[in-house]
C-alpha positions in Angstrom: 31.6 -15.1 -13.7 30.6 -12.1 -11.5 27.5 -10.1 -13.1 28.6 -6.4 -12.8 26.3 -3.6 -12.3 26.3 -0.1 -14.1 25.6 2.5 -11.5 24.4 5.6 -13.5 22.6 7.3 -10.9 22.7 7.3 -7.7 19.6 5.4 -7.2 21.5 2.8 -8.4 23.7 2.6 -4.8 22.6 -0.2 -2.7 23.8 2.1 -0.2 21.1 4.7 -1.3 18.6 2.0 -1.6 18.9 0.5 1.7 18.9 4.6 3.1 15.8 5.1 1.3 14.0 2.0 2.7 14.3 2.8 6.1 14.3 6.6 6.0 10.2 5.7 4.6 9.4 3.2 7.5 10.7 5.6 9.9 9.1 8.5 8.3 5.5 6.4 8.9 6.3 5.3 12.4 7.3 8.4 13.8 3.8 9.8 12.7 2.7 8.0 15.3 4.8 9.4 18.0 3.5 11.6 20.8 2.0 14.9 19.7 5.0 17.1 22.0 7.4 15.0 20.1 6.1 15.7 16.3 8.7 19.1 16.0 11.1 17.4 18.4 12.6 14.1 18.0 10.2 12.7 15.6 11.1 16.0 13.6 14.9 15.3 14.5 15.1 12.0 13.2 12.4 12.1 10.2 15.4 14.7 8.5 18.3 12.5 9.8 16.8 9.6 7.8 16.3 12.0 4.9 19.3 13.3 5.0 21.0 10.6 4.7 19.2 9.7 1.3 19.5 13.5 0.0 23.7 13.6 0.8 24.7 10.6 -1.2 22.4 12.0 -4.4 24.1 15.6 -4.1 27.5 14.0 -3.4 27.0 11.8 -6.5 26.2 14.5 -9.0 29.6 15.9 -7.9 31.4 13.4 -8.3 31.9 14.1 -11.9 33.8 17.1 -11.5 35.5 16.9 -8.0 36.0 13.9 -6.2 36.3 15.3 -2.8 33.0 17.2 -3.0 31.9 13.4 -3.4 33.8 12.1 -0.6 32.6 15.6 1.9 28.9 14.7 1.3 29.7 10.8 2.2 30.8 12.0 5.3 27.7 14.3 5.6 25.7 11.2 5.2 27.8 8.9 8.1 27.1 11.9 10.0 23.6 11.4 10.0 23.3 8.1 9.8 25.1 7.7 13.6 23.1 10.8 14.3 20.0 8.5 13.4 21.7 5.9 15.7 21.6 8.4 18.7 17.7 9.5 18.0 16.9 5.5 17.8 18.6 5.1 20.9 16.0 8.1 23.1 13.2 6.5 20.4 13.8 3.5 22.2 14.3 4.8 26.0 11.5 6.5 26.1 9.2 3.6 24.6 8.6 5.6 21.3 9.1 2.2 19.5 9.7 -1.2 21.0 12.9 -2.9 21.1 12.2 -5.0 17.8 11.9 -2.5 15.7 15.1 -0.4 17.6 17.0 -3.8 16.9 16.0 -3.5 13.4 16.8 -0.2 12.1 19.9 -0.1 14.4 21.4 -2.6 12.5 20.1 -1.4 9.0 22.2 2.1 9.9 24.7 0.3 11.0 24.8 -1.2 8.0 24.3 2.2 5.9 27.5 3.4 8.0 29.7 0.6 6.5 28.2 0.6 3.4 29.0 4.5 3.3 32.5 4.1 4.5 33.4 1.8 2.1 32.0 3.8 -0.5 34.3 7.0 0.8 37.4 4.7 1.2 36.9 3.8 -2.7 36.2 7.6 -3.8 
């Protein structure tokens, strides 16, 4: 028998979770990123990260009371997360972090992307 799980906040999204988890290692890595690049694309991608965390909370509050306003801040969240996928991508070009740890959290948002459009299919 399949062992189901209350979700009664939104930390309680694996989706969130697995956000959350990278949005912190990238948060510490980019720290270390070149001092021209600290309001630039460390900057960019430190709020992409975030905001990826921050859109599914909002959209789950809402989703009490209007479905769609669930459903608009899931797509905020996809948003970022291939707008994270583009910032990894010149992270990576321009030797900001090495290819392992590219490889990683490529496929981690990947993963948050599919996660997040499954999760807006089922809103």
């Amino acid at each position: 028998m399949a062992v189901v799980s209350i979700v009664k906040s939104f930390q309680d999204l694996d989706v969130w979770q697995k956000a959350f988890s990278v949005s912190l290692e990238v948060h510490k890595v980019t720290l270390e990123f070149p001092k021209i690049e600290q309001y630039a694309l460390a900057d960019q991608m430190r709020r992409a990260s975030k905001s990826i965390c921050a859109n599914i909370a909002e959209g789950f509050s809402k989703q009490l009371y209007s479905k769609p306003k669930f459903k608009r801040f899931l797509q905020m969240a996809m948003a970022s997360g291939n707008e994270m996928l583009v910032w990894l991508m010149y992270a990576h070009e321009l030797g900001y972090i090495s290819g392992e740890t590219y490889e990683r959290w490529e496929q981690q948002y990947t993963s948050v992307c599919k996660m997040l459009n499954a999760l807006h299919s089922k809103a």
